[in-house]
C-alpha positions, 0 to 999 in steps of 0.5 A, spaced: 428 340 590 423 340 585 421 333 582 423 333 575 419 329 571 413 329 574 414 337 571 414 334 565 408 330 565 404 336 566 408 341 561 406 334 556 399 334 559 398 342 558 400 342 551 396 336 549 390 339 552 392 346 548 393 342 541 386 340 543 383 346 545 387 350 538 384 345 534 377 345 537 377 353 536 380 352 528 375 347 526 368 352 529 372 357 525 372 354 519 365 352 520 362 359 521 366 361 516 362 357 511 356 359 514 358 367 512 359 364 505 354 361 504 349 364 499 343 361 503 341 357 508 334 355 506 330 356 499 326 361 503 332 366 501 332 365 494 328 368 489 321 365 487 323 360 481 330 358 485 331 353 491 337 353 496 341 346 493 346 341 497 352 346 495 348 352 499 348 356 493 341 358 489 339 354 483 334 355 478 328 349 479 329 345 473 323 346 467 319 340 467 314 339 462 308 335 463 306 332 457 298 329 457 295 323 453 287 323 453 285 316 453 277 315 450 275 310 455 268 307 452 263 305 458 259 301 453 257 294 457 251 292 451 256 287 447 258 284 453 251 284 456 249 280 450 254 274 450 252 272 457 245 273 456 246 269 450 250 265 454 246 263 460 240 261 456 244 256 451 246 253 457 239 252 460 237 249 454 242 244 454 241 242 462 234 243 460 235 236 454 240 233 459 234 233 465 229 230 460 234 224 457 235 223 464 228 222 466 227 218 459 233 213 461 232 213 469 224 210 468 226 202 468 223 196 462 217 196 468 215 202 467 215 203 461 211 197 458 204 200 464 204 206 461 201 203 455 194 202 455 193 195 457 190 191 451 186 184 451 189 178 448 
């Protein structure tokens, strides 16, 4: 006597593995189906002004148009050279007068009275 439900066991086994199997088949099927429609695979199949898009199918390249702005840029440092030149040297005449109070203020009452010529009374 055969043992009937380990029979079964493998009957359910071998089907599952067939469902799986047929599956596996239909899904590379289908797959290399759509690999023979496509129309192509790479832009190198296309013509020169096309691309091969997402969707494998050939587009046109989009028409772009490049506008260009010319800018005159001026280089002319003169005017800005001045100012600082001006500048620096209204700067220097001002610590020049600060440096000549300073000297005047920091020489003492002493000081000031024996740089007079001495004067007999």
């Amino acid at each position: 006597m055969a043992n009937k439900k380990g029979n079964a066991a493998i009957v359910v086994i071998i089907v599952i593995g067939g469902l799986i199997g047929l599956l596996f088949l239909l899904n590379h099927l289908v797959f290399f189906a759509n690999n023979f429609v496509r129309e192509c695979s790479d832009s190198l199949e296309c013509a020169e002004n096309q691309y091969c898009g997402a969707d494998f199918e050939c587009h046109e390249y989009p028409v772009t148009y490049n506008t260009t702005v010319e800018q005159y840029y001026s280089y002319n440092f003169i005017g800005p050279a001045i100012i600082l030149a001006l500048a620096l040297v209204v700067c220097a005449f001002i610590l020049k007068k600060k440096q000549d109070k300073k000297k005047v203020s920091s020489t003492s009452y002493y000081e000031q009275q024996n740089e007079q010529p001495y004067q007999n009374h």
